[in-house]
C-alpha positions in Angstrom: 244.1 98.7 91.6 242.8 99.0 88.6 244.8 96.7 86.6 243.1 93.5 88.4 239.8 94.8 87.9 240.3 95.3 83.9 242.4 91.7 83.8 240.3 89.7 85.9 237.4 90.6 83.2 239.6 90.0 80.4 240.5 87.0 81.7 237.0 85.5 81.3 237.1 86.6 77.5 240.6 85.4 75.8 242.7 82.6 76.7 243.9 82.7 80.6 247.2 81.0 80.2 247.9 83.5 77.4 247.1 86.6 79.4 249.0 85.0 82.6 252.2 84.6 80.0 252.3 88.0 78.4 251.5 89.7 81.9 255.0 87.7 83.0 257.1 88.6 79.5 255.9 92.9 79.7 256.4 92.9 83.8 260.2 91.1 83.4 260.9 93.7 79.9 260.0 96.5 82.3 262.4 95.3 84.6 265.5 95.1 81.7 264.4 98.5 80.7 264.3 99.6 84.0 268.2 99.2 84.0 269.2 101.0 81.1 267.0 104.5 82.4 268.7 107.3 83.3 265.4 109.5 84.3 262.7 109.4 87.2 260.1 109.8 85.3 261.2 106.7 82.8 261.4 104.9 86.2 258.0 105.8 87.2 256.5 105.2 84.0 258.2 101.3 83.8 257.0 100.9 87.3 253.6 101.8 86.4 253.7 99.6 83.0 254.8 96.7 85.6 252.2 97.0 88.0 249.7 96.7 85.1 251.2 93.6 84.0 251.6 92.5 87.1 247.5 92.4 87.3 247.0 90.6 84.4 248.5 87.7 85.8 246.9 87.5 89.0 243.2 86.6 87.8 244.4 84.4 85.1 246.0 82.4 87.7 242.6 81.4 89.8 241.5 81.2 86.1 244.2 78.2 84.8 243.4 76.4 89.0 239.8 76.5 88.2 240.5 74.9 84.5 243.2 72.7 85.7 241.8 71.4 89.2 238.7 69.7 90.6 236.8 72.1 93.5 238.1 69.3 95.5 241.5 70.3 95.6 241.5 73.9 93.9 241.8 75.7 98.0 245.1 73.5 97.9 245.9 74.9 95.2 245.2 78.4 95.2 246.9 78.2 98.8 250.2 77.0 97.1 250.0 79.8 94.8 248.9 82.7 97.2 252.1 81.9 99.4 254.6 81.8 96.9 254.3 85.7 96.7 255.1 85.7 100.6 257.9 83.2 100.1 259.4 85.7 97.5 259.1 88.8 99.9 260.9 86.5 102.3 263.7 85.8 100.1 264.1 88.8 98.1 265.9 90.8 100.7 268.3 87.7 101.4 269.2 87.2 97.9 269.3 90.7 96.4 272.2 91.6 98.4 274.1 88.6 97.3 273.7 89.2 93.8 275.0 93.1 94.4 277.6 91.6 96.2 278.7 89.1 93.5 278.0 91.5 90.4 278.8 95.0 92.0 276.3 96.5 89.6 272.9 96.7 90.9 272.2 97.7 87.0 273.3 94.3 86.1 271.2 92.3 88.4 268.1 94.1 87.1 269.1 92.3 83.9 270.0 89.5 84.5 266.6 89.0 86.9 264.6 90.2 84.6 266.2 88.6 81.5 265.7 85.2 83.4 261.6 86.2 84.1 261.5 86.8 80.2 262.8 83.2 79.7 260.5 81.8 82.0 257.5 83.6 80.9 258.1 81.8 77.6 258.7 78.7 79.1 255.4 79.1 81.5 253.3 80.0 78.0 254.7 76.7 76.4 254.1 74.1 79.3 250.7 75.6 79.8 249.6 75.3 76.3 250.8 72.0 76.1 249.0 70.7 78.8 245.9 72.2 78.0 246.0 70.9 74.7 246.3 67.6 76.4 243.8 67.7 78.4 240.4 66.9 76.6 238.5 67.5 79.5 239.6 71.1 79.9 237.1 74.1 79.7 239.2 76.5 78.6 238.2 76.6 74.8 234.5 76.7 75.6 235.2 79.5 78.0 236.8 81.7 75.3 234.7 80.4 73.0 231.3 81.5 74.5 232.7 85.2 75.8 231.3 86.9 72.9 228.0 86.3 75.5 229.5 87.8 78.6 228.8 91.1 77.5 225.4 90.3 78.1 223.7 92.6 81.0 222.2 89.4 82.3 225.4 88.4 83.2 226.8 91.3 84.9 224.2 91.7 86.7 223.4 88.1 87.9 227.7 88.9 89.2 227.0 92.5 90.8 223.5 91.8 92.1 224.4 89.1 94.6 224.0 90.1 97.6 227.1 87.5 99.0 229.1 89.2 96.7 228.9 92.6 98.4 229.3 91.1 102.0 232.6 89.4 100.6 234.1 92.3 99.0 233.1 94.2 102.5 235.3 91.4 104.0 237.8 92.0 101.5 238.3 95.2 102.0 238.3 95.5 105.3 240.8 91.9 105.8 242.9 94.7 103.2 242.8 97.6 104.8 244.1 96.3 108.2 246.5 94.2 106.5 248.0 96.5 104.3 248.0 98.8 107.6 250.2 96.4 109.5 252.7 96.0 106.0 253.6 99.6 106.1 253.4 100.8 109.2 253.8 97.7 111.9 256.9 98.9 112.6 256.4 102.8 113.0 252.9 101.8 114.9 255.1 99.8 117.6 257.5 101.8 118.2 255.7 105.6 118.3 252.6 103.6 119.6 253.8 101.0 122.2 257.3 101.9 122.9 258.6 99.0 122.0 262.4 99.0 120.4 263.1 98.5 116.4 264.6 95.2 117.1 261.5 93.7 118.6 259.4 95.9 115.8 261.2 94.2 113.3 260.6 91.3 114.7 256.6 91.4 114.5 257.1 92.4 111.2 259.1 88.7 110.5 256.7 87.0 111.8 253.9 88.5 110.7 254.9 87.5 107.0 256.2 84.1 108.5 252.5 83.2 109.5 251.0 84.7 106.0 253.2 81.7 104.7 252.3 79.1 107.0 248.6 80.3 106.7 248.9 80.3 102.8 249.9 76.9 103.1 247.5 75.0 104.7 244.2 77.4 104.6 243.4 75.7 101.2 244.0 72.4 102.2 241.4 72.5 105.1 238.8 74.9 103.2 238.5 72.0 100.6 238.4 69.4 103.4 235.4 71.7 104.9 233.8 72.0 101.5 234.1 67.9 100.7 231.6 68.2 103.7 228.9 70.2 102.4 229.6 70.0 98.6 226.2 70.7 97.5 225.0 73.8 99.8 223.2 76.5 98.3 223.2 79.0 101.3 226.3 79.8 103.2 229.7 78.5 102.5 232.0 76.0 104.1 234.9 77.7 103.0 233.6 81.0 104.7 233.6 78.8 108.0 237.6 78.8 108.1 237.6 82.5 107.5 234.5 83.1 110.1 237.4 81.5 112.9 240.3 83.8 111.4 238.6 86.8 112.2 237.6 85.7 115.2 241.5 85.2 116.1 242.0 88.1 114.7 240.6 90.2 117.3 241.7 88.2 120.0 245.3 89.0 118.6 244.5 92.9 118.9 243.4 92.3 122.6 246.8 90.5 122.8 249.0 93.1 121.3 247.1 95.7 123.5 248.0 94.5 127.1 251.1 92.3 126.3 254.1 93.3 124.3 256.1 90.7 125.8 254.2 88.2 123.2 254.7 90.5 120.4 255.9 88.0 118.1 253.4 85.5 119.1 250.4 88.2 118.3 252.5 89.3 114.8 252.9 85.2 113.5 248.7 84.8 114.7 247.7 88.1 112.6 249.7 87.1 109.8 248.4 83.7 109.7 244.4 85.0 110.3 245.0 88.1 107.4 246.8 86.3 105.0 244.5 83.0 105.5 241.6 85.2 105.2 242.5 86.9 101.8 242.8 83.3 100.2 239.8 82.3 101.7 238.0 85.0 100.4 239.3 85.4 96.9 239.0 81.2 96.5 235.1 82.2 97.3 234.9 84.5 94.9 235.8 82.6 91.9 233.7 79.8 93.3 230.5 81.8 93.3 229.7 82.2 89.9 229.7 80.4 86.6 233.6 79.7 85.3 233.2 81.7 82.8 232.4 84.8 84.8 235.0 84.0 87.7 236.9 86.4 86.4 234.6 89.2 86.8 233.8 88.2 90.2 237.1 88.1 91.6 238.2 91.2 89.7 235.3 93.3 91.9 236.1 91.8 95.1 239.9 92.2 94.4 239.4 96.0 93.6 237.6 96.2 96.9 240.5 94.7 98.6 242.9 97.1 96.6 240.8 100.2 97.4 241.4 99.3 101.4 244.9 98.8 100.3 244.6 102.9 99.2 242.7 103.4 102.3 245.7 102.3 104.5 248.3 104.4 103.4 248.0 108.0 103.3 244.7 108.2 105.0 246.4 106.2 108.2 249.4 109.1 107.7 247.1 111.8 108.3 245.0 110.1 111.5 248.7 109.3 112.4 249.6 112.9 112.2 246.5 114.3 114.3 245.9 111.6 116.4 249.0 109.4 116.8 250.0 105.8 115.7 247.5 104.7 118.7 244.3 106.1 117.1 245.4 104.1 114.0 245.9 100.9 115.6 242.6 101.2 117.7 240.7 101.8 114.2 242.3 98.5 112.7 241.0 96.7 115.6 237.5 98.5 115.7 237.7 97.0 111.6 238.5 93.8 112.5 235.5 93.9 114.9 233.1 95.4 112.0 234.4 92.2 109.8 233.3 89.4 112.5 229.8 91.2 113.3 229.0 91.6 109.3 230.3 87.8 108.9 227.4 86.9 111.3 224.8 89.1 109.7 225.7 87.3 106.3 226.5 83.8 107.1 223.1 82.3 105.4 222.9 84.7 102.5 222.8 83.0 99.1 226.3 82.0 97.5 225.9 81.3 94.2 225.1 83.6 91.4 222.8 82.4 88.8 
């Protein structure tokens, strides 16, 4: 949680494709050291040391889009990069199990994964660098350049003063909050909630990350055909448009799940698609809304937003779980997803841009 928030601002002050590199190499050593510790608490401490890193890379990646891409095709973009991590919790469970297979030492795998990231962390660093030194037209150097300015008040405030920006991190946290919800408890909700069996729990689960992929894929691509439209607004957002019908699915979805569990997978895929789209729609509109050299700093806040509802769905949903039931949990998700469409039309003509 707050990783993002202290990278995201960084990001806007020293060189992006450097902080995306190093985030890579310390996350992939944390893994190699990971397999030579013999203690729980050295494993919590490298996990923690990993998350951190893990942070730093995710800002400077809207960062090196925005350097690296017209606005035309940065949602593509962005959308290709959101879905990879989906891709990767697809695969991971498949390919994991192969590797113990083949190695018999689960020690060994750690190594030889994380020896590979360290590789390709280096690799990354050099073909970024490269390019960007290339590229006269890139923004990068002036970015850096001019972040001893940042600091200024004016700035910050100009960021944390908007008034879209608070209605988008509302969004984000709530989008968060019901689907982190559905990641760690989809199955538990189902079964203790709906009666349904653990094969066709597991099920909504698979497709619920199957449609974050989909979604990831081609949410970007039509956000940047909706803002090609109306390139030059200066109240509302065509971006927001896309994730205005999301939500509205959303809850249609809920209604879905409520009186039909014999289209269980059919409602998981549709609220995968609508809560994954809308957390790329949302943290593309972010980094949009401000200056580039303080996109950073705007999609660190509404990221820590998104990561506080993150907090919000875990051990506070175990206790409501515990008095209520798994029902009372997944009426409040919906009631949430409810909240987000009604605030969406209260805000839909507030300002975008920061100045």
């Amino acid at each position: 949680l707050a990783s993002k928030f202290v990278s995201g601002i960084l990001s806007d002050h020293i060189s992006a494709s450097i902080l995306f590199a190093c985030g890579l190499f310390i996350s992939s050593f944390c893994v190699v050291a990971f397999s030579f510790a013999k203690t729980v608490f050295v494993y919590s401490l490298l996990w923690f040391i990993s998350g951190i890193a893990q942070g730093c890379s995710w800002p400077s990646c809207m960062k090196l889009l925005q350097q690296s891409y017209e606005p035309a095709q940065l949602g593509t973009m962005w959308s290709l990069v959101a879905s990879s991590i989906n891709v990767a919790g697809a695969l991971g469970p498949i390919i994991m199990p192969l590797l113990l297979k083949s190695c018999g030492n689960w020690r060994l795998v750690l190594r030889m994964t994380g020896l590979f990231c360290m590789l390709w962390s280096a690799l990354s660093l050099t073909a970024v660098l490269s390019v960007l030194r290339n590229d006269k037209t890139n923004v990068e150097t002036h970015s850096v350049q001019s972040s001893s300015s940042i600091f200024k008040w004016s700035h910050w405030r100009s960021v944390i003063s908007n008034d879209f920006l608070r209605w988008l991190s509302l969004f984000y946290f709530i989008t968060f909050f019901i689907r982190a919800s559905f990641e760690n408890w989809a199955e538990l909700e189902l079964v203790e909630a709906k009666g349904v069996s653990t094969i066709n729990a597991a099920a909504f689960a698979s497709a619920f990350e199957f449609g974050g992929i989909i979604s990831g894929l081609v949410s970007g691509y039509i956000t940047d055909a909706l803002a090609a439209k109306q390139a030059h607004a200066n109240r509302g957002s065509a971006r927001m448009k896309l994730a205005f019908i999301f939500s509205i699915v959303t809850v249609f979805a809920f209604q879905l799940l409520r009186f039909s569990t014999g289209m269980l997978v059919f409602s998981g895929f549709i609220l995968g698609a609508c809560l994954y789209g809308n957390v790329n729609v949302f943290g593309l509109v972010a980094a949009e809304m401000v200056p580039l050299h303080l996109s950073g700093l705007s999609h660190s806040l509404v990221s820590l937003a998104g990561s506080a509802g993150a907090v919000l769905s875990g051990y506070p949903n175990s206790l409501v779980a515990s008095r209520f039931g798994w029902s009372a949990v997944l009426l409040i998700q919906e009631a949430s997803s409810v909240v987000c469409v009604l605030t969406m039309l209260a805000g839909r003509h507030i300002h975008t841009k920061a100045d």
